[in-house]
C-alpha atoms as a printed R data frame, in Angstrom:
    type eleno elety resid chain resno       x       y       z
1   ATOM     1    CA   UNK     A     1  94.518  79.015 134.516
2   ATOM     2    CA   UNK     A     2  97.605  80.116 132.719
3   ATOM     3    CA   UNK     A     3  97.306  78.265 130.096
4   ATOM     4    CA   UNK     A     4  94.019  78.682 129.122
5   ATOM     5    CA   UNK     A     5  94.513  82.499 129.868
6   ATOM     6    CA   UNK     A     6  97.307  82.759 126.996
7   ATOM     7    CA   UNK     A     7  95.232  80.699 124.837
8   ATOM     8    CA   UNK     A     8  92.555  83.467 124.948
9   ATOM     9    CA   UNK     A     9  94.657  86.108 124.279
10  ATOM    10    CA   UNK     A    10  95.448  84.244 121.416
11  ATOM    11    CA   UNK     A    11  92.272  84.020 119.954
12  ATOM    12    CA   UNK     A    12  91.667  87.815 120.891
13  ATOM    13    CA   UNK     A    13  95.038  88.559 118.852
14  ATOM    14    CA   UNK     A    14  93.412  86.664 116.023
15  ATOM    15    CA   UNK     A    15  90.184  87.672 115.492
16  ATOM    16    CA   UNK     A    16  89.349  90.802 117.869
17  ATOM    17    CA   UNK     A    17  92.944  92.642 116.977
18  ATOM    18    CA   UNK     A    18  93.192  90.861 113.567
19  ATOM    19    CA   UNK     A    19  96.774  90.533 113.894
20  ATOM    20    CA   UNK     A    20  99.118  88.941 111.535
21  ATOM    21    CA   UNK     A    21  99.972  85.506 112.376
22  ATOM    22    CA   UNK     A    22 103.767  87.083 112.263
23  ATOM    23    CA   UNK     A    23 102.738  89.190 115.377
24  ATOM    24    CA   UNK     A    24 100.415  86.587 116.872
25  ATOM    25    CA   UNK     A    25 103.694  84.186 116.860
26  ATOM    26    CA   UNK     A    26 105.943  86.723 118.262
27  ATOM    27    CA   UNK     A    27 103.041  87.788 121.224
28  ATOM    28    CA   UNK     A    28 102.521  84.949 122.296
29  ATOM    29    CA   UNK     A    29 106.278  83.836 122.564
30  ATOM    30    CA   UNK     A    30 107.094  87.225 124.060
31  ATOM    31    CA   UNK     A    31 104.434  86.423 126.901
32  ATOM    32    CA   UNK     A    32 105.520  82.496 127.066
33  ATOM    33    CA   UNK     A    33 108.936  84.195 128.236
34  ATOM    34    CA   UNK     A    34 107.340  86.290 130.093
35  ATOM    35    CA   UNK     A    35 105.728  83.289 132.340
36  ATOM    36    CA   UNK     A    36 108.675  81.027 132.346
37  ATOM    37    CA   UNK     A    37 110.581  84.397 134.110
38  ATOM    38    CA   UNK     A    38 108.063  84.564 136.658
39  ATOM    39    CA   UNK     A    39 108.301  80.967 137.328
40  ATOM    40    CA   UNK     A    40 111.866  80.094 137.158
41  ATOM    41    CA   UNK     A    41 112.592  83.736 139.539
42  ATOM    42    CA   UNK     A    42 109.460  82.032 141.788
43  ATOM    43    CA   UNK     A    43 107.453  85.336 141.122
44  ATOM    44    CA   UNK     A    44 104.583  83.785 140.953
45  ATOM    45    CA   UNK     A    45 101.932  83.529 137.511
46  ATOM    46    CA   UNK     A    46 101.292  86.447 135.494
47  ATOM    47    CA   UNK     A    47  98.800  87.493 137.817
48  ATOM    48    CA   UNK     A    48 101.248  87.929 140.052
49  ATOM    49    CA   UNK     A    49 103.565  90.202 138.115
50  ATOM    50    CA   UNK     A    50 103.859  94.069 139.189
51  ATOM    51    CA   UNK     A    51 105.559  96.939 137.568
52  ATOM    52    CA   UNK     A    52 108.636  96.336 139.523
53  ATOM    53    CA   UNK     A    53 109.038  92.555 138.448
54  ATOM    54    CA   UNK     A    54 108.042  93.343 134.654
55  ATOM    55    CA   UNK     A    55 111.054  95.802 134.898
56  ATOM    56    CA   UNK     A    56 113.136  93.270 136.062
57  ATOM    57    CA   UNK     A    57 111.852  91.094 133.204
58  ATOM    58    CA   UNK     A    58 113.106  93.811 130.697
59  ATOM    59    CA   UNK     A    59 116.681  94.364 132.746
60  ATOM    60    CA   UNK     A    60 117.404  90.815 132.288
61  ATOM    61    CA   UNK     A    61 117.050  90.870 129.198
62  ATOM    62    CA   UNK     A    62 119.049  93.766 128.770
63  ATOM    63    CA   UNK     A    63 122.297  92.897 131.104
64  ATOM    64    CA   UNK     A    64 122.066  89.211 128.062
65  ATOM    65    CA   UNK     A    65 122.500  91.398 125.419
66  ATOM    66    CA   UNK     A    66 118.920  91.518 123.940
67  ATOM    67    CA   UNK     A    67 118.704  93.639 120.914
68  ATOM    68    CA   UNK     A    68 116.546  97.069 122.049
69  ATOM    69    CA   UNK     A    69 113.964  96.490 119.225
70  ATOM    70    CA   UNK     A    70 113.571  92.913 121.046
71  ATOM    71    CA   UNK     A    71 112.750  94.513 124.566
72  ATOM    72    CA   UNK     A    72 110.543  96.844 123.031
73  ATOM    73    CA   UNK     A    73 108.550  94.626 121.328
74  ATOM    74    CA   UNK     A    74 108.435  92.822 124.829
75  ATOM    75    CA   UNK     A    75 107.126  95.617 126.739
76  ATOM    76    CA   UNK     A    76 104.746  96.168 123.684
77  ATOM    77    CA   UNK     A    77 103.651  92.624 124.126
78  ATOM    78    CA   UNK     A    78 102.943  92.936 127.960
79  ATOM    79    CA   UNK     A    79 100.800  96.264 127.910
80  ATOM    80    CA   UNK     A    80  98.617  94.858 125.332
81  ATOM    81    CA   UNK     A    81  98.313  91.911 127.940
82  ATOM    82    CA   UNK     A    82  97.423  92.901 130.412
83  ATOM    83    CA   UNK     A    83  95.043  96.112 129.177
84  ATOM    84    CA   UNK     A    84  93.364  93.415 127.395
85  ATOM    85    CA   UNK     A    85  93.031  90.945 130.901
86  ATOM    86    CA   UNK     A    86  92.352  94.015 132.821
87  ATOM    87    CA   UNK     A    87  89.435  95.396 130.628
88  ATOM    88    CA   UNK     A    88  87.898  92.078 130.630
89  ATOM    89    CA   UNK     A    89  87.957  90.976 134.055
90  ATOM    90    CA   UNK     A    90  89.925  88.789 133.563
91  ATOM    91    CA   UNK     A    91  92.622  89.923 135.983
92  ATOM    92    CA   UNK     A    92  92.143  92.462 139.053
93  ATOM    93    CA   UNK     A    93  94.788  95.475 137.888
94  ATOM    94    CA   UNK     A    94  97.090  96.218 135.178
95  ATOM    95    CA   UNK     A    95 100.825  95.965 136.415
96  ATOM    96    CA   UNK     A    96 102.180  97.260 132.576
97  ATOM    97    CA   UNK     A    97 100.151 100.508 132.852
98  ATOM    98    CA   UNK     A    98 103.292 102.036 133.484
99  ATOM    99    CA   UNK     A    99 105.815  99.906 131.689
100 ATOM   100    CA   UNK     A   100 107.850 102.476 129.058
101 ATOM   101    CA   UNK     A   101 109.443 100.138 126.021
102 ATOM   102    CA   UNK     A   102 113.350 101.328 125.872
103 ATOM   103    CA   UNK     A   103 114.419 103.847 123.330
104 ATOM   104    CA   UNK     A   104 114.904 102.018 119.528
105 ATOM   105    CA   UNK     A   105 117.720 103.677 117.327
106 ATOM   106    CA   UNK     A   106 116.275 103.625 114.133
107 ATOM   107    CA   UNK     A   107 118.568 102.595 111.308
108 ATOM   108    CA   UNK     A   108 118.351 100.536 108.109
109 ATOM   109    CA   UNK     A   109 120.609  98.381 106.270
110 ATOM   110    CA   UNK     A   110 122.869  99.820 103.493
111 ATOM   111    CA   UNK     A   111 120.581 100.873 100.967
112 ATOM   112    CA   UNK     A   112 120.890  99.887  97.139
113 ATOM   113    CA   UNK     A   113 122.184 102.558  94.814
114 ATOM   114    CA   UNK     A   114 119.159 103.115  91.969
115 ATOM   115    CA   UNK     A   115 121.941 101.587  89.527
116 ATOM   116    CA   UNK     A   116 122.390  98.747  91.032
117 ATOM   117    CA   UNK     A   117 118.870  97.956  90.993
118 ATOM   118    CA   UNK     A   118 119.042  98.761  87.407
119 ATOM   119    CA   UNK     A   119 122.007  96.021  86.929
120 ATOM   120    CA   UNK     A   120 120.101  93.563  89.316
121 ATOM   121    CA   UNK     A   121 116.593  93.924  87.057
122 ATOM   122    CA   UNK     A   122 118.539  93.818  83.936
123 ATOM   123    CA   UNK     A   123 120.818  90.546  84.677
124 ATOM   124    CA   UNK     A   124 117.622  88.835  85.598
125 ATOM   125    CA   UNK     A   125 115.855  90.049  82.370
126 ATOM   126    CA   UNK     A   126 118.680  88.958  80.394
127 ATOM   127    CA   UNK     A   127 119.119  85.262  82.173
128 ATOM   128    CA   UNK     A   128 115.263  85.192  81.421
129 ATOM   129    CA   UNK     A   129 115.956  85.676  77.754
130 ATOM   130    CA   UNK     A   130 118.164  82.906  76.979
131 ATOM   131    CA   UNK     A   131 115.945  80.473  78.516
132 ATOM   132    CA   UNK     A   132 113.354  79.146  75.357
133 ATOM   133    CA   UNK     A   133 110.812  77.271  76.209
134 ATOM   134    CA   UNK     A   134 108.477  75.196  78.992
135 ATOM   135    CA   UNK     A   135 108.550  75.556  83.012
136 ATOM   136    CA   UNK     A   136 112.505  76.600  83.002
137 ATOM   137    CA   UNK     A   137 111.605  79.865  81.264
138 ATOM   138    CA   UNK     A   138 108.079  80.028  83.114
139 ATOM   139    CA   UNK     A   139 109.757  80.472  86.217
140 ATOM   140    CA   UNK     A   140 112.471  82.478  84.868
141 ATOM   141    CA   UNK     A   141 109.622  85.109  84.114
142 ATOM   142    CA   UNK     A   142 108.033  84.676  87.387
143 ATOM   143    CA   UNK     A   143 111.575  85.393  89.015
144 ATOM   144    CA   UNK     A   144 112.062  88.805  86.840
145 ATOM   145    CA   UNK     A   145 107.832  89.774  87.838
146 ATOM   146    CA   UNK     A   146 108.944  88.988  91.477
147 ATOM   147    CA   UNK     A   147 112.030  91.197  91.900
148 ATOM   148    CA   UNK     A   148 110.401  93.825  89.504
149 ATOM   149    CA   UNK     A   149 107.345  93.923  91.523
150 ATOM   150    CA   UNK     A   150 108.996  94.454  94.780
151 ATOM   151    CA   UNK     A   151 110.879  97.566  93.523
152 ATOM   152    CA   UNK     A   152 108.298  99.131  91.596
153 ATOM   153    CA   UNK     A   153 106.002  98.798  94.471
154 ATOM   154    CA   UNK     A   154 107.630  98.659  97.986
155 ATOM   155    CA   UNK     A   155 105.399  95.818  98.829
156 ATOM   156    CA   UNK     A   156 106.484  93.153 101.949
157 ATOM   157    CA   UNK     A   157 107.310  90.032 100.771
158 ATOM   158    CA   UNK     A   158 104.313  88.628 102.231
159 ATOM   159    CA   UNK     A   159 102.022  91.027 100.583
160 ATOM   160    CA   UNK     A   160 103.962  89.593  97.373
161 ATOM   161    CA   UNK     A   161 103.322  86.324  98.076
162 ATOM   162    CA   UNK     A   162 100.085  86.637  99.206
163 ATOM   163    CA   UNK     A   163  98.533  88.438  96.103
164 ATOM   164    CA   UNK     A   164  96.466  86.767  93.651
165 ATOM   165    CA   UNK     A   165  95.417  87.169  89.791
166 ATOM   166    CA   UNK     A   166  92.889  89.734  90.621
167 ATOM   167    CA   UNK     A   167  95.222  91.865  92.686
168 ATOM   168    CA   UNK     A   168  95.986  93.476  89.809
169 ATOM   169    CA   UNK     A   169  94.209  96.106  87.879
170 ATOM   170    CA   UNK     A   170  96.182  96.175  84.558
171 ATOM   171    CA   UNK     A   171  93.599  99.016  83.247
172 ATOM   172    CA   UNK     A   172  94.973 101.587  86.340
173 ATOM   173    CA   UNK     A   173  98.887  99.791  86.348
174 ATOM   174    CA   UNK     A   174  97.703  99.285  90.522
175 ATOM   175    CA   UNK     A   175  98.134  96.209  92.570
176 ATOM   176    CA   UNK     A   176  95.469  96.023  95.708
177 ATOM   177    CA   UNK     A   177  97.367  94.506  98.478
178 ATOM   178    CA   UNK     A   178  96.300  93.668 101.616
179 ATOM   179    CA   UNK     A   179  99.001  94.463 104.452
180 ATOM   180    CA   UNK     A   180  98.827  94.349 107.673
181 ATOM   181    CA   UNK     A   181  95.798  94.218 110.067
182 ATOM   182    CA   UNK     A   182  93.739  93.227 106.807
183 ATOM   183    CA   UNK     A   183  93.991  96.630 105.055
184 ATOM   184    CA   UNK     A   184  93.984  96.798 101.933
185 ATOM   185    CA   UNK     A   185  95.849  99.584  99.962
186 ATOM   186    CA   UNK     A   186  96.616 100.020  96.428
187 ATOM   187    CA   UNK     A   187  99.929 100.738  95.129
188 ATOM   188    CA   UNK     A   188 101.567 101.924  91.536
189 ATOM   189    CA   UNK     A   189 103.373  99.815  88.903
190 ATOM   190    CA   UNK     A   190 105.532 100.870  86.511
191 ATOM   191    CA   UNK     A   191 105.750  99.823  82.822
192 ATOM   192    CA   UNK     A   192 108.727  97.645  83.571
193 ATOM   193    CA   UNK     A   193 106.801  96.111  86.776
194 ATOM   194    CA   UNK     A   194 103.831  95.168  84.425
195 ATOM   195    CA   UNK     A   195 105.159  94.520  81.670
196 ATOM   196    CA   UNK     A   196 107.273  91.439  83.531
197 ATOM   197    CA   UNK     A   197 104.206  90.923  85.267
198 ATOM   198    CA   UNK     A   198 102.156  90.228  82.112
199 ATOM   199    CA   UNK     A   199 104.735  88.187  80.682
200 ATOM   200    CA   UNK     A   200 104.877  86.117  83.465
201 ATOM   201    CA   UNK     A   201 100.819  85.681  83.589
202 ATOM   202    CA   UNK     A   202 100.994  84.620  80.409
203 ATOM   203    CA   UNK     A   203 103.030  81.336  81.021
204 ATOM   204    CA   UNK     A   204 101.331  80.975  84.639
205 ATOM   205    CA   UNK     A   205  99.848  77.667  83.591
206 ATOM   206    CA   UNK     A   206 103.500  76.327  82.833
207 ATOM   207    CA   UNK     A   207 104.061  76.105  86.230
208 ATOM   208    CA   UNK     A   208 100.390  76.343  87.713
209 ATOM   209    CA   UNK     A   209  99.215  73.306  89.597
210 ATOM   210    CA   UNK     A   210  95.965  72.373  91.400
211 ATOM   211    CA   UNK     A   211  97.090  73.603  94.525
212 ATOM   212    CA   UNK     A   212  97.703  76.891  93.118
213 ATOM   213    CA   UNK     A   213  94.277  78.238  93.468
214 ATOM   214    CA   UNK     A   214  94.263  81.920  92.638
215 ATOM   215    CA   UNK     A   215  97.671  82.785  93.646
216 ATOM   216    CA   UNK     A   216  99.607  84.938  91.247
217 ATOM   217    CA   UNK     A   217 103.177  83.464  92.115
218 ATOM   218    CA   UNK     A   218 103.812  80.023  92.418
219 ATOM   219    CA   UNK     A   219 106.380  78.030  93.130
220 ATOM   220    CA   UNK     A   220 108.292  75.264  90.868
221 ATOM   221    CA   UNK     A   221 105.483  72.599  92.175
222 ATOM   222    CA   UNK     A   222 102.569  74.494  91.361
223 ATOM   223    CA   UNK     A   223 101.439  75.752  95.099
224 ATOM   224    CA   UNK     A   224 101.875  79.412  96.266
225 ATOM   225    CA   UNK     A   225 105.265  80.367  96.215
226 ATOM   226    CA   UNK     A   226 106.932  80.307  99.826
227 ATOM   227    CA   UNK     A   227 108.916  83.277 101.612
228 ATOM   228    CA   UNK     A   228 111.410  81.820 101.704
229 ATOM   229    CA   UNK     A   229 112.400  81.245  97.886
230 ATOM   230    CA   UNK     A   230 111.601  85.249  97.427
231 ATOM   231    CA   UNK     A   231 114.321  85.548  99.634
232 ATOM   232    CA   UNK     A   232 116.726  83.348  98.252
233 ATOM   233    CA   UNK     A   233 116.250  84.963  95.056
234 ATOM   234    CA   UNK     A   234 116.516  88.474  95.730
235 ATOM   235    CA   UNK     A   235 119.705  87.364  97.233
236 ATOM   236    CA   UNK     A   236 120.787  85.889  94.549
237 ATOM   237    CA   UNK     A   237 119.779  88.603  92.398
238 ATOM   238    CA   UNK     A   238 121.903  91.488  93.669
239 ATOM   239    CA   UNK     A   239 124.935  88.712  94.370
240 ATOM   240    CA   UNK     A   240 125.674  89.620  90.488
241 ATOM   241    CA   UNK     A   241 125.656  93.023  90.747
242 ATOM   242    CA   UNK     A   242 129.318  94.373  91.553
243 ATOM   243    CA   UNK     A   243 129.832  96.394  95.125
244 ATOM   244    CA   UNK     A   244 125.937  95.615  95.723
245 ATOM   245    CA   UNK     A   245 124.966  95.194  99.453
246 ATOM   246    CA   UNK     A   246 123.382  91.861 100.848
247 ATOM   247    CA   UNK     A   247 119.754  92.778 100.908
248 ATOM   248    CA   UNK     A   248 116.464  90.617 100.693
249 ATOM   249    CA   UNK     A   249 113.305  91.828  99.615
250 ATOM   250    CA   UNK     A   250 112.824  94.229 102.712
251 ATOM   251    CA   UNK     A   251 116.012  95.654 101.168
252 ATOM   252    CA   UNK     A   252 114.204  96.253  97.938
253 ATOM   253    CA   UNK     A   253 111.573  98.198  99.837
254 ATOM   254    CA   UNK     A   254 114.404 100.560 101.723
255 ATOM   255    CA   UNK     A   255 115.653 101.405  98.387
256 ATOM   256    CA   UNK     A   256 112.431 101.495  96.360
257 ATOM   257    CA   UNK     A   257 111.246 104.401  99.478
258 ATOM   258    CA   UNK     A   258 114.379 106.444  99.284
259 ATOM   259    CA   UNK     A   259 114.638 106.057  95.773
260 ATOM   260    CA   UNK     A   260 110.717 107.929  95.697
261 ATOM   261    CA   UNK     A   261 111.879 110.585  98.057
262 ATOM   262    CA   UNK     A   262 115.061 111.559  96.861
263 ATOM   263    CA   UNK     A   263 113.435 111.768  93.268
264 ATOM   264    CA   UNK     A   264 110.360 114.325  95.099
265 ATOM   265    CA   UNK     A   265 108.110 112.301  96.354
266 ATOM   266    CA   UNK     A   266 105.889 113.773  99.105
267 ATOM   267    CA   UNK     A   267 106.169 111.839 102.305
268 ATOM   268    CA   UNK     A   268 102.280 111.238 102.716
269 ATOM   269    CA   UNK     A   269 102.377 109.675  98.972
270 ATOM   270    CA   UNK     A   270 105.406 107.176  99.876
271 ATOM   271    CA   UNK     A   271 103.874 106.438 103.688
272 ATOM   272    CA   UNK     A   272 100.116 105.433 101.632
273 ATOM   273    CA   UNK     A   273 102.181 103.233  99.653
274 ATOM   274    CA   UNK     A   274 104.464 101.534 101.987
275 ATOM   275    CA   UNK     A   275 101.556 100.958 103.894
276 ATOM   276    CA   UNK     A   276 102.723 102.474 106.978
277 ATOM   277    CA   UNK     A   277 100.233 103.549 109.511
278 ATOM   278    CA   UNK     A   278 102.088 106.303 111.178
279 ATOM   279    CA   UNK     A   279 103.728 108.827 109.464
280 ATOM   280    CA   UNK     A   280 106.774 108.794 112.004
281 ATOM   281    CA   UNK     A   281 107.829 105.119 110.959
282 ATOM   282    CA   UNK     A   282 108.228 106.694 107.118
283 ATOM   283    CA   UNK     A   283 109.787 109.874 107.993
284 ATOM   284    CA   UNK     A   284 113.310 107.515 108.979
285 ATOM   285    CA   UNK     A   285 113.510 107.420 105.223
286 ATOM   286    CA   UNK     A   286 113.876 111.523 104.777
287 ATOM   287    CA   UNK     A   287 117.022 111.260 107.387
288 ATOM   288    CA   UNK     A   288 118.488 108.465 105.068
289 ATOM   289    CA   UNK     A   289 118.137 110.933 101.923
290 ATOM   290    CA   UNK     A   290 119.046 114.066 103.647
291 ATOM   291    CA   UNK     A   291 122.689 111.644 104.665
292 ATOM   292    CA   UNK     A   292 122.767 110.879 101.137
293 ATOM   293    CA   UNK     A   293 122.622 114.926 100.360
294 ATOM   294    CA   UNK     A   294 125.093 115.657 103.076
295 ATOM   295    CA   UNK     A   295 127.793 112.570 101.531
296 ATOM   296    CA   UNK     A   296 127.519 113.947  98.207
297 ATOM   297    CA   UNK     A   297 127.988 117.691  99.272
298 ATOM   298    CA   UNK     A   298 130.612 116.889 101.225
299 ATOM   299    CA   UNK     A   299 132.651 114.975  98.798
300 ATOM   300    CA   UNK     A   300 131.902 117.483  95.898
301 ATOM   301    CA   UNK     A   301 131.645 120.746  97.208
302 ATOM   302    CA   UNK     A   302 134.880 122.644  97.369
303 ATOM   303    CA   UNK     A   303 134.291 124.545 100.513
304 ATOM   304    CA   UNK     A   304 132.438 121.966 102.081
């Protein structure tokens, strides 16, 4: 029955919940570990499980050194388990009714000085111009779009990768993106962003393949471009930029939000864009400003 029981949830994940396959992956692990705990402790199935054995579950993980964003997600994982068994008969009660996820200390890598991200867009720009001609210079386009996109527009790198041609409105300067749970949002460029985004279009078919199908970055062999090569080159990118931290592309989002607060950006403006659905999970970005405040007070003030 266990089996068949995850593989259910599963499918609920996926099409009831319309989860991303990122959380689908990590639910379905979370609960995988949560069955092999039961088993190898000889606790039974997870319809055996009871608040004091899910606890357990969470304290072992704990006493291995199991980063608290980890457990959380765990406990997350479990509730939204078993409420979903529970309400569908599927199991008699609901031992994670009372499970409480352990506190998460909220804090975000070093964040990239506006600067830097200057240097970083301009190095690129510049590499981009010394290329002439054919696919070398295509994709040298597409890399400048890519980084400029992410920092004009706070976007996830899978939102990035997952936008097409039409995504973008050139009219309005807006990208539609659709984020997480299948919303879509729309989100600002600015002249830089679209300007390296146009240029980019416009040698598309350089690189462009039939496997491409709509997808408004591709990759050196023509099919959407992969994750991982947005990575590797936002890496890259701020490598050449002296004293700049090691950030990805969720890097380039931290900065691109605290650069938009600490220039007066309302907090309900910056949450629509990020595409946060809780106004608490954009707020962390006020403390990081108001630190920023407090460092350069400190250091300049004379009776600070």
């Amino acid at each position: 029955m266990q089996p068949e029981l995850l593989a259910q949830w599963e499918h609920h994940l996926r099409v009831a919940r319309n989860a991303s396959p990122h959380t689908v992956r990590a639910y379905v692990g979370d609960l995988n570990d949560l069955a092999d705990y039961l088993d190898r402790t000889g606790s039974g199935s997870l319809a055996d499980a009871d608040l004091r054995t899910l606890r357990r579950w969470l304290a072992g993980m704990h006493a291995a050194g199991a980063e608290r964003a980890t457990m959380q997600r765990r406990a997350a994982a479990a509730r939204v388990f078993y409420a979903w068994a529970c309400e569908t008969a599927r199991l008699p009660h609901d031992p994670a009714a009372g499970l409480r996820s352990p506190r998460v200390d909220r804090t975000l890598p070093p964040t990239l000085e506006v600067d830097q991200a200057r240097q970083a867009l301009d190095a690129l720009s510049a590499q981009a111009a010394e290329v002439n001609e054919g696919p070398a210079r295509a994709a040298a386009l597409r890399d400048v779009a890519i980084v400029e996109v992410l920092y004009a527009s706070g976007i996830r790198v899978g939102e990035l990768c997952g936008l097409d041609i039409g995504s973008l409105d050139a009219d309005r300067q807006v990208l539609r993106v659709r984020g997480k749970g299948d919303k879509e949002r729309t989100v600002p460029l600015g002249s830089p962003a679209l300007r390296a985004l146009r240029q980019w279009l416009g040698v598309r078919d350089l690189l462009a393949a039939e496997s491409s199908g709509a997808a408004m970055f591709v990759g050196d062999r023509g099919g959407r471009i992969d994750q991982r090569v947005v990575r590797r080159l936002v890496h890259k990118a701020l490598a050449r930029v002296p004293d700049a931290p090691d950030l990805g592309p969720h890097g380039l989002r931290h900065a691109m939000a605290t650069h938009l607060l600490e220039g007066g950006a309302d907090l309900r403006s910056v949450q629509e864009m990020l595409g946060h659905s809780s106004l608490a999970t954009t707020q962390i970005y006020t403390h990081v400003s108001n630190e920023r405040l407090r460092a350069a007070y400190t250091q300049a003030h004379p009776r600070a």
